[in-house]
N, C-alpha and C positions, 0 to 999 in steps of 0.2 A: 504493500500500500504506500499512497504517495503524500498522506498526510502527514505525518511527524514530521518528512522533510519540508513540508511546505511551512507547517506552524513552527518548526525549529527557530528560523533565525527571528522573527516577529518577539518569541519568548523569548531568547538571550538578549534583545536588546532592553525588552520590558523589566529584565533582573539587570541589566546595566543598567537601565533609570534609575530602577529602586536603590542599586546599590552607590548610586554614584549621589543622591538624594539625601540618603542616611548618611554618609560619610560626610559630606557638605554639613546637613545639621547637628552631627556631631563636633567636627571642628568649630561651628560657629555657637556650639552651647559652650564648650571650652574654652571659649573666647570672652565670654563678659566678663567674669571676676578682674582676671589678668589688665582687661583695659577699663576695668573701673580700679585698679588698684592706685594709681597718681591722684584721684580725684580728694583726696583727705590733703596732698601737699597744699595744691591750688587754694582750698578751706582757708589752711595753715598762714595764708599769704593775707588774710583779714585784720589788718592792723587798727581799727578802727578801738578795739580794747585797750590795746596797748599807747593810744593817743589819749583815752578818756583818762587811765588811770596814771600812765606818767607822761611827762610833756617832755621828755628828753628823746630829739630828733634820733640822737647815733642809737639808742635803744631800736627804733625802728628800722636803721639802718642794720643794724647786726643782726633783727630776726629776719629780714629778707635776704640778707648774703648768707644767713646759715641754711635759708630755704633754697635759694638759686645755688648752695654749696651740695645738699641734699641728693638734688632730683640728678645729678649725673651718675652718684652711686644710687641711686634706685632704678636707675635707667638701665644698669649692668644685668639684676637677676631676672628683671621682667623682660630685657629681650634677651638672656637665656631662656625662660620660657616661652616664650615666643615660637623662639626656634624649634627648641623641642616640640611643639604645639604641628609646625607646618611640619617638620620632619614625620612625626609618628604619624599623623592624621591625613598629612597631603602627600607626604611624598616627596616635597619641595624643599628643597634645599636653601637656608638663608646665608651665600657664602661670608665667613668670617672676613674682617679686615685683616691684614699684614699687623704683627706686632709690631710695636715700636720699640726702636734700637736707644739705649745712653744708658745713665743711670736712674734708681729707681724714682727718685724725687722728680727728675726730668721729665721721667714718663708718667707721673703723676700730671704735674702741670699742664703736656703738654696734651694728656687726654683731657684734662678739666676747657680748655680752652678749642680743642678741637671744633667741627662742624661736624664731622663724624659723632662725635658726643650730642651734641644738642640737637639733628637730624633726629635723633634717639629719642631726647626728651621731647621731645614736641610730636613723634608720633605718639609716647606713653600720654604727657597730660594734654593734648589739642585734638590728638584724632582718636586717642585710645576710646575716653567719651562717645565722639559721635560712633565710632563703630560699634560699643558695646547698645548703644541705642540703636540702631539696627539691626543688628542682633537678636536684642531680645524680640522687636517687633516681627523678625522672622519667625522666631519662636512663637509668639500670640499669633501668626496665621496659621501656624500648623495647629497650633490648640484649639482654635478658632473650628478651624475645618475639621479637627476630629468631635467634637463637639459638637458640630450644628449637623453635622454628615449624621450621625446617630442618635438625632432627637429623637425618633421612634423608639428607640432601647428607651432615652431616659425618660418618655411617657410610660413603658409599661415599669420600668424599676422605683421610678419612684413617682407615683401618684398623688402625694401629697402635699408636695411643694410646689405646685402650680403648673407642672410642665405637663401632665394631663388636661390642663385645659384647654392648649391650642387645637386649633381645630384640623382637621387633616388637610385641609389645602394649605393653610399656614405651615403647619409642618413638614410640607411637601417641599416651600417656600426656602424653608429654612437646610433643610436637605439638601435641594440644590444647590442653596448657596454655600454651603461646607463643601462636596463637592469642586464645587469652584474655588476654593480657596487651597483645599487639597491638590487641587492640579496646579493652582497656582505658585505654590509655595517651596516644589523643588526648583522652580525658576530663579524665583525671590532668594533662594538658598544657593542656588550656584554664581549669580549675580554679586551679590556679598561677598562671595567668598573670592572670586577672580578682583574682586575692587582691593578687600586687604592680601591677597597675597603682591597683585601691583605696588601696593601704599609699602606692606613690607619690604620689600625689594629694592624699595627708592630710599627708604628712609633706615632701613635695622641695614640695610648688607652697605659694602662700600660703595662710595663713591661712580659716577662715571668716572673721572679722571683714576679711578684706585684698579678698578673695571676694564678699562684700558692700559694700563701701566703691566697688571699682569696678564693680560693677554699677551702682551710685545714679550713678556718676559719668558712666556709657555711657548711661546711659537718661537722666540731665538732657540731656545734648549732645544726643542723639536726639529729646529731647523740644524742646529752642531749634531745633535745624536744621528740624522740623519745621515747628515755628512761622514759621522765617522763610520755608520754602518757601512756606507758606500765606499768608503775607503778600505775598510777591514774585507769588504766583499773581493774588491780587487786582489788585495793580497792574497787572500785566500783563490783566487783564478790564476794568479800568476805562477803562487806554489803548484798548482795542482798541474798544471804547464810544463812547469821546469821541472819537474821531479816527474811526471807521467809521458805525455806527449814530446817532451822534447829529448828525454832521455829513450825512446823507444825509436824517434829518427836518429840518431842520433847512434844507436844500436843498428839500424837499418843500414847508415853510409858505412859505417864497421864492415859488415857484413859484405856489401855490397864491394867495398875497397877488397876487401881481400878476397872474395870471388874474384875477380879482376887483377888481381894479382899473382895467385896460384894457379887459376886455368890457365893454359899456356893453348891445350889442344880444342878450344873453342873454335867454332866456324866463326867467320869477321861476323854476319847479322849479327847471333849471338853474345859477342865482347861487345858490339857498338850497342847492343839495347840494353848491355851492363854499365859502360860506359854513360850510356842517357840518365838511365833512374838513379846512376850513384852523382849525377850531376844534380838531377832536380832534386834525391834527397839531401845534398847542401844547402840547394837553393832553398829547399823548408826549412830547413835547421835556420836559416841566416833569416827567413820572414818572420820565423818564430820568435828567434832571440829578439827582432825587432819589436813585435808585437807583444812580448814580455816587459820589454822596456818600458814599452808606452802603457801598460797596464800599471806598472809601479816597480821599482827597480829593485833589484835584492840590494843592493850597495846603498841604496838609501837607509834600511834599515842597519846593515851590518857596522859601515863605518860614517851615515851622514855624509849630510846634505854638500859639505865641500867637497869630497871624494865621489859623488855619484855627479854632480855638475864638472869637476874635472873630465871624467870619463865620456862626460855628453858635449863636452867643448872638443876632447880631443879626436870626435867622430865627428864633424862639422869640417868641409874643405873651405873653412874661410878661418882666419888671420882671429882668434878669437883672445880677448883680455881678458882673464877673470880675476876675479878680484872680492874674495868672502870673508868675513868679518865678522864672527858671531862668539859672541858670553858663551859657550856652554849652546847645547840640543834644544831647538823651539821643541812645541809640541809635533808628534807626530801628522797631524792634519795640516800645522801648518807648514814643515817642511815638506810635506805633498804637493801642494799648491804650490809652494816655492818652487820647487824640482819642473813642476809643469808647466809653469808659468816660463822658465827661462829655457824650457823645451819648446813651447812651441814658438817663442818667440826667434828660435835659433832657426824654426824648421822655414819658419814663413821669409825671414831675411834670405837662407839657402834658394827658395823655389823665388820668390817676388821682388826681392830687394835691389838686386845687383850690388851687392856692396861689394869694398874691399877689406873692409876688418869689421869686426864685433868687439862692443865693450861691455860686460857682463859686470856689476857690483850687486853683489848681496849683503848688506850691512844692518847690525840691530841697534838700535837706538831708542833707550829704554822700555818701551813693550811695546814695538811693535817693526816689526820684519820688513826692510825697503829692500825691493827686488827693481831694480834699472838695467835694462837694455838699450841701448845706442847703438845702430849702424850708420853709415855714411853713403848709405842705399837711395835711392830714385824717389822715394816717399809715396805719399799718395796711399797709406795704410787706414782705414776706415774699421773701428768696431763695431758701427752700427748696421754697417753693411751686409752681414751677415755671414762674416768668414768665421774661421776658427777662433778667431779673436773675442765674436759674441759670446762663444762660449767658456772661453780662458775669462771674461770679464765674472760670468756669473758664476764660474766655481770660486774667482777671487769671491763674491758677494756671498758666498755660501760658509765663508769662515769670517764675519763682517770688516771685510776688508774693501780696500779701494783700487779703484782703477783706471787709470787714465793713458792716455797714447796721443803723444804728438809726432804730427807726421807730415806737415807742409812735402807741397810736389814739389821735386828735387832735394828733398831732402834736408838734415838730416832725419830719422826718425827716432824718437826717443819712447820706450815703454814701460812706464814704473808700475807695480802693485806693494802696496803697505798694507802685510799682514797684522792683526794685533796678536801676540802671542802668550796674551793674560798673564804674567808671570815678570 
């Protein structure tokens, strides 16, 4: 049969109303004490006694700053509660403020004076009020509607207090309009409740500007972890290279060499197709090692960044300077970018420059890593173009570093990146 299927979804959403109804007016019954709790300070702020019975102004003055001293420490446990309020009941998360850094008197002071602080007290004693007054009025619709909804019960239960005497179209009247109140009132209760989780949000959690601050903060971290995944990934492809695939050609030109060596009584086809494959597998072994390099060099890690740019200078058929100057090993990410950055600037001056020398300086100057390249090449070199160079720009920008490239036609070209190397 095809009914269960048909009435199925109709009733889960009807137990999603119900339940999403009940949890709304629970939250919002949990809600009034908490935001009527401020309303005794505000009382408190009634000086009017303290004017009849002594006429000394700073009197008045010391019980208002002991009350404006007050409501910042009252404002701490009630949006503790709060939070705990939306966490257990909504689900919603009020995220905490960053603590504050110094010492403890400091951080006394400077939560008393914050806007984060009085954002606090002014939703406890200005909106705590009106919300707990809507609240409860949400509450009297539902009592409302359970009530009038069941006037018929409370004619036959209790006939003595006058509820037997309406007459049946009145209480038809009156039925209906509980009813209506009944329907209306998970409305009324979800309403409220989307108003103070907004209000909470603006007012108990931090700031926009605190809001933004650690965003930029999650997304750097997520943007460095990234990078070092991707860099750890490389290593891990280049090992798996040079120990697997390049050690098995590598085994093959062996092989192949000394077949070519010992057979003496081959037919020439035969030695010249030895001949060929022990040629091309050099020629893999040498795309390989290339293709190793450019993945991430072993000599970068084993002896650093001076020793792996010696070895990339002295495979360059041009006139190259170098010239490295570093305190002690950047971080590993950032001598990657280093390494690549003056790799591909070496490759592009080879293929596009025409130059006659290269001048290479890697120097560190207090935390942060200058990498410059000068040729005396033809110019006319564009990052924005879309060369190799767009993308040397954004692995600089991937470890927040900078990038710039001067390069007027005719030259010279100049290309510097400033790694910071936190340290």
């Amino acid at each position: 049969m095809t009914f269960p299927s048909a009435l199925g979804p109709p009733a889960r959403l009807l137990r999603r109303r119900i339940g999403t109804a009940r949890r709304d007016t629970a939250f919002l019954a949990a809600g009034v004490l908490p935001h009527l709790a401020a309303v005794p300070a505000w009382l408190s702020l009634d000086a009017k006694p303290v004017l009849k019975s002594v006429h000394l102004p700073w009197v008045v003055l010391a019980a208002l700053v002991s009350v404006f001293l007050l409501l910042p420490l009252l404002a701490l446990p009630l949006t503790a509660v709060q939070r705990w309020r939306y966490a257990e009941l909504l689900a919603v998360d009020i995220p905490r403020s960053p603590p504050a850094e110094g010492p403890r008197l400091r951080r006394a002071l400077r939560l008393l004076v914050s806007a984060e602080t009085w954002r606090r007290v002014a939703y406890h004693t200005l909106l705590g009020p009106v919300l707990a007054v809507a609240e409860v009025l949400v509450l009297a619709v539902w009592g409302a509607g359970v009530v009038c909804a069941t006037v018929y019960a409370w004619m036959w239960a209790v006939p003595d207090t006058g509820v037997a005497d309406l007459y049946t179209v009145q209480a038809a009247y009156v039925t209906a309009a509980g009813l209506l109140l009944l329907a209306a009132a998970p409305w009324c209760a979800g309403t409220v409740t989307r108003v103070e989780s907004r209000a909470a949000r603006a007012l108990l959690g931090p700031s926009r500007a605190q809001r933004l601050e650690r965003r930029v903060t999650d997304l750097s971290v997520s943007r460095a972890d990234l990078a070092d995944a991707a860099d750890a990934e490389r290593r891990r492809i280049e090992r798996d290279l040079h120990d697997g695939t390049q050690q098995r050609l590598v085994s093959l030109a062996v092989n192949l060499g000394l077949a070519r060596a010992t057979l003496k009584d081959l037919p020439e086809d035969a030695r010249r197709v030895i001949d060929e494959a022990h040629r091309e597998a050099k020629e893999a072994i040498s795309e390989l090692n290339d293709l190793v390099r450019g993945l991430h060099p072993a000599v970068l890690d084993d002896r650093g960044l001076d020793a792996a740019l010696s070895g990339l200078a002295a495979r360059v058929p041009l006139p190259v300077r170098l010239h490295v100057d570093l305190d002690g090993r950047p971080a590993p990410a950032v001598e990657s970018v280093a390494y690549f950055v003056v790799s591909e600037a070496l490759a592009n001056v080879t293929k596009h420059a025409r130059a006659g020398r290269v001048e290479v300086t890697v120097r560190r100057t207090g935390r942060v890593v200058r990498v410059e390249v000068t040729d005396d090449g033809v110019g006319g070199a564009d990052a924005a173009a879309g060369t190799g160079l767009t993308g040397l720009a954004g692995r600089v920008r991937a470890v927040d570093g900078t990038f710039r490239i001067d390069s007027p036609v005719g030259g010279p070209t100049t290309l510097v990146a400033e790694l910071p190397c936190g340290r």
